[in-house]
Each structure stands twice: as C-alpha cells, then as structure tokens.
C-alpha positions in Angstrom: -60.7 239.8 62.2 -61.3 237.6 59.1 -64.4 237.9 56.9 -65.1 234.4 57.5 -64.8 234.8 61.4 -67.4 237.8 61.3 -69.8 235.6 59.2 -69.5 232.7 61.4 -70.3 234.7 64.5 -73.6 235.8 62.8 -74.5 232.7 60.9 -77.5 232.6 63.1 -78.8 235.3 61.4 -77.1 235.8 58.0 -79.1 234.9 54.8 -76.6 235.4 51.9 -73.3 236.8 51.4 -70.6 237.3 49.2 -67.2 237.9 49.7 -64.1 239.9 48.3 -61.8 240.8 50.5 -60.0 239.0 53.2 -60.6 241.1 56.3 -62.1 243.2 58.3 -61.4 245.6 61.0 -64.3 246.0 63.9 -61.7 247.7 66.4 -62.0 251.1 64.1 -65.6 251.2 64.5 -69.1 250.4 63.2 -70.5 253.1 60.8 -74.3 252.6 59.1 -74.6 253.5 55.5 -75.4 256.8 55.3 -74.3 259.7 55.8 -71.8 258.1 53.6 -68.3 258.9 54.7 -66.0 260.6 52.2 -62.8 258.7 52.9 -63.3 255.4 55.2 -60.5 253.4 56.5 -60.1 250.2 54.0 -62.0 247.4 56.2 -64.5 249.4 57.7 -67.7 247.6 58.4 -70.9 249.5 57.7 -74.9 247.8 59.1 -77.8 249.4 57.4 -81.4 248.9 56.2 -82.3 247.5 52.6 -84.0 250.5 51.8 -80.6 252.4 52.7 -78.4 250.1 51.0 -80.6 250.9 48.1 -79.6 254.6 48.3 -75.8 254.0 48.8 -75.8 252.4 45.3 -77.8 255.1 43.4 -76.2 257.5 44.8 -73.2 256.1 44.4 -71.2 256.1 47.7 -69.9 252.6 48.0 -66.7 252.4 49.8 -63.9 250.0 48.5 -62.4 247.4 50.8 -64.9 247.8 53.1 -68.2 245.6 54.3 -71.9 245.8 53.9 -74.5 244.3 56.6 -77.9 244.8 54.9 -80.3 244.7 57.5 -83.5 243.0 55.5 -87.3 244.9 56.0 -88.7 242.7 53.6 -89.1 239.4 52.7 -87.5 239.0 48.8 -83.4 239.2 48.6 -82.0 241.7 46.4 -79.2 240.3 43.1 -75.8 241.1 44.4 -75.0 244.5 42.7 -72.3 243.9 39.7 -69.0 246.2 40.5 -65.7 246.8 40.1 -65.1 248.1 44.0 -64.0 244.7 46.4 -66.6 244.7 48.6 -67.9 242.1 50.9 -71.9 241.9 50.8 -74.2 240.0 53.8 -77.7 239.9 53.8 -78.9 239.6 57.4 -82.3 238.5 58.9 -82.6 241.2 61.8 -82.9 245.0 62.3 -79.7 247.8 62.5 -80.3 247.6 66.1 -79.8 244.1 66.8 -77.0 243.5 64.4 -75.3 247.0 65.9 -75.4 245.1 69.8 -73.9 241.8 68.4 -71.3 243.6 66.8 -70.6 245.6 70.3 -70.9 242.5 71.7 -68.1 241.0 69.8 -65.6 243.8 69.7 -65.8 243.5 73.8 -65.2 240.0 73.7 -62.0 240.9 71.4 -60.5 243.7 73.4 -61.0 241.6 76.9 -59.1 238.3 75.6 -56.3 240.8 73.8 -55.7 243.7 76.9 -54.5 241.2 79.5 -51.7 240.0 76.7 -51.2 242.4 74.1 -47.0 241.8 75.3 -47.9 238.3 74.3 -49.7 238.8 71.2 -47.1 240.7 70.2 -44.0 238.0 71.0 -46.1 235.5 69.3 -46.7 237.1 66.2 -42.9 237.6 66.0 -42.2 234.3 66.9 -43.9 233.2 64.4 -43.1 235.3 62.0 -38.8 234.8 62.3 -39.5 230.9 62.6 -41.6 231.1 58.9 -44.8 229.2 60.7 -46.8 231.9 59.5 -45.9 233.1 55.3 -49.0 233.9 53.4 -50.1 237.4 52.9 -53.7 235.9 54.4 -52.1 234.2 57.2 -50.0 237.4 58.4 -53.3 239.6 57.9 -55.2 237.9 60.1 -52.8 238.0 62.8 -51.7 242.2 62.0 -56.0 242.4 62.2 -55.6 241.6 65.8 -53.1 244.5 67.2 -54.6 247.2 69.0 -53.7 249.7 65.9 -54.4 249.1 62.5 -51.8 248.4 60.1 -51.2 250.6 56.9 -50.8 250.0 53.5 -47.1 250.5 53.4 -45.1 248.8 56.4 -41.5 248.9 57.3 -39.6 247.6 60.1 -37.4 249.6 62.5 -35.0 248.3 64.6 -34.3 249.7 67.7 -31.4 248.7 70.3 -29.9 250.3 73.2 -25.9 250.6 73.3 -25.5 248.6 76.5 -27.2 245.3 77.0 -30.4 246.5 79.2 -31.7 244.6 82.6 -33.7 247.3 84.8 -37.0 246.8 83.4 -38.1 250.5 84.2 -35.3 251.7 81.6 -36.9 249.0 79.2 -40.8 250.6 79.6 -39.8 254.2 79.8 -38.1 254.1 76.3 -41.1 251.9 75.4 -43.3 254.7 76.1 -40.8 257.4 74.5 -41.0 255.3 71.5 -44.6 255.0 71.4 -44.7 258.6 72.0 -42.8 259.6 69.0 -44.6 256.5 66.8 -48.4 257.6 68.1 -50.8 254.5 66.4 -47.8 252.3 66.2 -47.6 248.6 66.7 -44.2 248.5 69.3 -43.0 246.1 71.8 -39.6 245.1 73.4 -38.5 241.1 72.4 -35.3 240.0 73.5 -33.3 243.1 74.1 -34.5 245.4 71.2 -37.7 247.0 70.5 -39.7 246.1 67.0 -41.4 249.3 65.6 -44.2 247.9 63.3 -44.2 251.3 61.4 -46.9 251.8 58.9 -48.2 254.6 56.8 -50.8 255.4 53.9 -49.0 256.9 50.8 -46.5 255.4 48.9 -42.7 255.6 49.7 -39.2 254.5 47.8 -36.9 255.2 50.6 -38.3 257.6 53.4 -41.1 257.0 55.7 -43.3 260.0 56.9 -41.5 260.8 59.8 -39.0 263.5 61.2 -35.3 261.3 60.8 -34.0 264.2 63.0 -36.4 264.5 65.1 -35.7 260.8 65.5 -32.3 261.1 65.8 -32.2 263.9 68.5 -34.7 260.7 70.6 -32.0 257.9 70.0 -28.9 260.2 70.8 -30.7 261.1 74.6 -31.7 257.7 75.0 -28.2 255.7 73.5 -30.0 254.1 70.8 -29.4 252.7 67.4 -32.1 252.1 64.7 -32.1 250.1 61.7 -34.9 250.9 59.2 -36.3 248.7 56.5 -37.5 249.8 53.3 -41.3 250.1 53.1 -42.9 247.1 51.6 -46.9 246.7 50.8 -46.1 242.6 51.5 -47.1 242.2 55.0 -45.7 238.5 54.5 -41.9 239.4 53.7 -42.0 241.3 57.3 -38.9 238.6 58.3 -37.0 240.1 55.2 -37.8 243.6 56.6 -36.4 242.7 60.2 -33.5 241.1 59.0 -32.6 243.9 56.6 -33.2 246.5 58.7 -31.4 244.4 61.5 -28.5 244.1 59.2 -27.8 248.0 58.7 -27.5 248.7 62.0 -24.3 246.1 62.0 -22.9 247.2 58.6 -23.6 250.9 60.1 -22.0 250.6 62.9 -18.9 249.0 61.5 -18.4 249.9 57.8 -17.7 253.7 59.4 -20.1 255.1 56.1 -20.8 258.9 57.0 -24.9 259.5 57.2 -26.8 262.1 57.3 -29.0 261.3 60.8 -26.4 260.1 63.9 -27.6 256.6 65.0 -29.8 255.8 62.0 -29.1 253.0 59.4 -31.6 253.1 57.0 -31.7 249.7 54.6 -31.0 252.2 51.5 -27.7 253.4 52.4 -26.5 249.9 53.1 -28.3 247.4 50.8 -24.9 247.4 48.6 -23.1 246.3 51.5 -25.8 243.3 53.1 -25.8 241.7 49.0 -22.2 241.3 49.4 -22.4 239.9 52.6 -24.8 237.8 51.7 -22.2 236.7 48.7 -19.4 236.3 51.1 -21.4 233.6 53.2 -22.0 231.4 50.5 -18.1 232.4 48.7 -16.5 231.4 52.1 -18.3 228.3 52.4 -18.0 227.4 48.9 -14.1 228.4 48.1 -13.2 227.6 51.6 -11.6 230.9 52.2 -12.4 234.5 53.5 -10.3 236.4 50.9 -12.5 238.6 49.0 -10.1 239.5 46.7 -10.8 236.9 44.3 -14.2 238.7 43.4 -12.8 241.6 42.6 -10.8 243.5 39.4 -7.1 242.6 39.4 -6.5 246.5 39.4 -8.5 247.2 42.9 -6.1 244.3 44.6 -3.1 245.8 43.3 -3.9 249.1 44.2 -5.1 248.0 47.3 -1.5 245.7 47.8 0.5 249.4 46.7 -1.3 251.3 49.5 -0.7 249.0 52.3 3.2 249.3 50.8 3.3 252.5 50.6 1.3 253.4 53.0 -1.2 255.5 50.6 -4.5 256.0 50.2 -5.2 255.8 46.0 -7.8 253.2 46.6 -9.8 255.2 48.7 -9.8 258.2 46.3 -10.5 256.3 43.5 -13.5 255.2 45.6 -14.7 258.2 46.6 -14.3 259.5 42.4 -16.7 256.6 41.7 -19.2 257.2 44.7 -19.1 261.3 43.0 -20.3 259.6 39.7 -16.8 260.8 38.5 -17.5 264.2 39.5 -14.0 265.5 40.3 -14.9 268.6 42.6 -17.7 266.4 44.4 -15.0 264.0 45.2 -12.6 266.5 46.5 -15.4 267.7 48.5 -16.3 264.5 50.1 -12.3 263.7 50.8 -11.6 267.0 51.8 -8.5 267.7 49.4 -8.0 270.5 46.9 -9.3 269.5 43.4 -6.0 269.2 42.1 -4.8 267.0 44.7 -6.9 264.6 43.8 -6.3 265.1 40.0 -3.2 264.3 41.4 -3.8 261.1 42.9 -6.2 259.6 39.8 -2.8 260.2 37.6 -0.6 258.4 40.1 -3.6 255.7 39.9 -2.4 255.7 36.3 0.9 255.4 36.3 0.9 252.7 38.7 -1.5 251.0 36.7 0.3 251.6 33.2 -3.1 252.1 31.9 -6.4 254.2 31.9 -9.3 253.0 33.9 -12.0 252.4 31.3 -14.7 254.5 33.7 -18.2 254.2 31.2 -17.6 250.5 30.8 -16.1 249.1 33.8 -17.7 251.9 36.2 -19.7 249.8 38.1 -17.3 246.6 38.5 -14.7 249.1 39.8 -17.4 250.7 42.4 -18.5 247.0 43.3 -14.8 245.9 43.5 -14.1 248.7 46.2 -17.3 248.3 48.3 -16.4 244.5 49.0 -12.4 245.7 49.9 -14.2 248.0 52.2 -16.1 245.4 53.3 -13.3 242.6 53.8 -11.4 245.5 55.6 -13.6 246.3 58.2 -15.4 243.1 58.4 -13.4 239.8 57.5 -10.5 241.3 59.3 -11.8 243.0 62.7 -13.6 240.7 65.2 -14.6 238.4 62.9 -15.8 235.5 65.0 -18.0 238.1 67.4 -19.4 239.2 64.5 -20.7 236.5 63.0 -21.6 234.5 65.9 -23.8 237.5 66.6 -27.4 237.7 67.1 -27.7 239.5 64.1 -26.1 237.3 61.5 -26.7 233.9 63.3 -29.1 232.8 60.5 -26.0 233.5 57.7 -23.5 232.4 59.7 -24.6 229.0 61.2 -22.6 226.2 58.6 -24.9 223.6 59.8 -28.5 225.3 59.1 -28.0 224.0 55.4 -31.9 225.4 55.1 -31.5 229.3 56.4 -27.7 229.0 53.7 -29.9 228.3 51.2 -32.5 231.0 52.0 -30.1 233.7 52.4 -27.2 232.7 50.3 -28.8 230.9 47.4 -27.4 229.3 44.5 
C-alpha cells in the first residue's frame, strides 16, 4: 500500500503529516512504539501515543523506512523532528486504540478483495509488466506492495519450464506447490506454460542468490524442469529485463551445449556473453541483410574455422578453450581432456597454419569474442533456425516488423 493510500483512508482523522518514503506494508503487521524493535522490516507501520513518540526519539530508537502514527493526548502539535532516517511522520486526532481497529479494519478489507484472485493479481502484474504499461520504480512498488509476501531488497527472476508442453492442471499445481515449497515467502505463479519465481532476498549479491543451486537442481531433475535465473537487481522496474534475461539462458543453455556446474540451471552469468551477441546478431542480420557472423569476427578465427571443417580438426576449439583457461596451458588440457603436450601440440599447428603468433595480451579478448560468436553461429544460425527464433522466447528480437521492441533490444 502507498503512503498516500494509508493517509487518505484516515484523512478523517489525520492532523499533519510528512512524508519520505513511498510505501508502506500493513500485511506484515502493526507494531506500537515501544518496546522498540531491534531490526524492523523496512515499511513497517508503528501507532503510538505523543508521550511515547517522545521517548522513541530520546532514546533514540527510530526505525528507517518505516511509519509513525502519533496518537495526539494533547492539544498543541509537536515540530517535525529534523533527521537523517526516511521516515514518514502522521499526527492523528484519536487514541492507539481507535487507530489500531481502523488499521485492522483496512488490512481485512485488503486480504478479502486479494484471496479470491491472488492467480489474477499475479497475471496482471505480469501483463503489465512485459507490455511496459507499468515502468517507474513507484509504479512497480505499489503493485509488488500488494502480493501476499513482501518483496526484498534484492530481486531476481527465475524462469521455470517443464520439458514437455503441460495440459493436466493437477501436474501444473503440484509443481506449483513443490516450488513454493522449496521458495517458502516467495511471490510464484504459473502464466502461459512456465512458472515466474519472484525470488527476493535481503543481502547483497553479484551472481548467487541465497539458495541451495543443488538442492535446486536435484527438484528440477525429478520434476523435468529447466530454470533460467536472472541476476539480482535492486530495480524493481527493470523486472522485464530480468525475465527476458533469465528467459534467454535457458535457450542459449539448452542449445549452446556450455558444461555447468548444476544440471538444468542456466543462470544469466554464465550466458550473458552469449545473449549480447545475440542481441548484435538481430540487428547485424537486419542491417547487412545476412546471417553470416563471420564478418564480426578476426580473419584468423574464420580461417581456422574454414581449415577445421577441411580437415576435419578441431584447432578452433582448443584455441578456445586456451583463451576460456586465461591461457593457462594445463587448465586447458584439463577442460579438453588431452595431455598438456597435446595441446602444446595443437597451439603450434595453430601457428604454422597461421604463419604468425597470436598476439594473446593485446588481442586476447577480440580472439575470445571472435570464438564465442562462431560458437554461436554454429549452434544457432545453422540448427533450426526458424523454430528458434519464431519462439516464444525470442519473439520480441525476432519480429522484423516491431520496429519499437528492435530498437529496444538491438539499439543503435
């Protein structure tokens, strides 16, 4: 619920107020002032005497991000207390126990109108949310405010889709429950044959959320699922980018054959290489009028990849594997399986071929680019292209005439 909302359904009784944060969240609870708590949830609401009020401040126990009811017992209105916490502040002309029913009153008039729908609130978040009709951080708070659990600082999206297209809706509700099982406090619903996990959590993340991945995995092997996992983002408003990210590495994973460490789970940070350069190739296609690759990459990966498919060799792939190992020659005969000098081997040959030395400092990451998009134009551009990209997944990339969503995704 919005600040605003709460004051306007106590404007009857509300003398003054001032506000500095957005929302606030009744479904968690009402608390009064004191005892103070040690560590409240951000958007807490607390309802309390003056007199108490008074007390929180000396003794110094204000909670940020949360909001103050003051209850008045006497007539004069106190100065709004200068501060560095964002607090919202509302003087009220009634006692603790009046404002305490209204607010029980209010929270039962919310969970009646949502618990008949929550399937549709759900759905119509979403729908709004893919079709852009809702974009600011304000607007997507005060819709996230509405779910029956609350919504964390740090939010990813994870993607979750059964290998067969499901139609028995008791299939549908039991891996529903076996999700929500495994995400307890989790925002999750099923839309248009995969389930959105609304994943959330507290403390800060680069890559992995707080969850067991094989744990996870072990679920989504039993079950024949696939998940796609964004990165964790504290902009509730870029949750499209998260869904279509995460929606992405689940296609890449499943056809770019990349070993990873959890069976079934494509996580955003092993593929985000591979979704830029599709991302390129959309708008290179378009633009060139042409689905070769080739043309973006260094003359030496297209002749070594031409000499392989003569000579029916795999130098490109060891070379790529070198660069993946940061040039770390036993690494890479580890990850290829070959004897170290084997490979030594093969990065001569690579040489010879050439008639020159690979500048590796310089040119290291050109070379390692060049060979991700031959991977890419092997397994992609050349293998079912047209189910591919006429899939759900890509529709919004691959769709010449939606000039808008091209420009969006494949800028200039």
């Amino acid at each position: 619920m919005t600040t605003k909302e709460l004051i306007k359904n106590l404007e009857d009784i509300t003398l003054d107020y001032t506000l500095a944060i957005h929302s606030c969240n009744l479904e968690q609870g009402i608390h009064f002032f004191l005892p103070a708590p040690a560590s409240p949830v951000p958007g807490t609401i607390f309802v309390g005497s003056a007199s108490d009020w008074i007390n929180v401040r000396r003794q110094e126990k204000l909670c940020n991000e949360c909001t103050y009811l003051i209850c008045m017992d006497r007539n004069s209105l106190p100065a709004f207390p200068t501060t560095n916490l964002q607090i919202n502040i509302v003087y009220l002309n009634a006692s603790s126990q009046t404002v305490v029913s209204r607010l029980v009153s209010l929270v039962s008039k919310t969970r009646s109108a949502q618990s008949p729908s929550i399937t549709q609130l759900y759905k119509s978040f979403w729908h709004d949310i893919l079709n852009q009709d809702i974009t600011t951080q304000n607007q997507v708070m005060e819709r996230l405010t509405r779910f029956p659990f609350q919504v964390h600082k740090h939010i990813a999206c994870i993607v979750v889709r059964h290998a067969k297209s499901l139609r028995n809706t008791d299939t549908i509700h039991k891996i529903t429950r076996v999700l929500q099982n495994f995400f307890p406090n989790t925002n999750i619903f099923y839309n248009e044959k995969e389930w959105i996990v609304l994943y959330s959590q507290k403390k800060d993340t680069s890559d992995n959320l707080d969850i067991s991945y094989q744990d996870f995995s072990d679920l989504l092997e039993h079950y024949q699922l696939y998940a796609g996992i964004s990165y964790a983002c504290q902009l509730p408003e870029v949750l499209r980018t998260l869904y279509l990210t995460a929606d992405a590495s689940i296609e890449l994973g499943k056809r770019l054959a990349i070993s990873s460490q959890y069976r079934r789970i494509y996580t955003y940070h092993q593929y985000n290489p591979y979704y830029v350069i599709h991302l390129c190739s959309c708008y290179f296609r378009k633009l060139h009028n042409t689905e070769n690759l080739m043309y973006l990459t260094h003359p030496d990966i297209t002749r070594l990849y031409y000499h392989d498919l003569e000579n029916n060799n795999n130098l490109l792939d060891v070379l790529y594997s070198y660069l993946c190992c940061g040039q770390n020659l036993n690494r890479a005969s580890q990850k290829l399986h070959m004897h170290r000098n084997t490979v030594l081997n093969k990065l001569n040959k690579i040489n010879d071929f050439l008639q020159h030395d690979f500048d590796y400092e310089s040119d290291h990451f050109l070379l390692l680019l060049s060979c991700m998009i031959m991977h890419y134009q092997g397994m992609f551009l050349q293998k079912d292209v047209d189910e591919f990209f006429s899939s759900h997944s890509f529709d919004h990339l691959s769709n010449e005439q939606d000039n808008t969503d091209l420009q969006q995704e494949c800028p200039d």
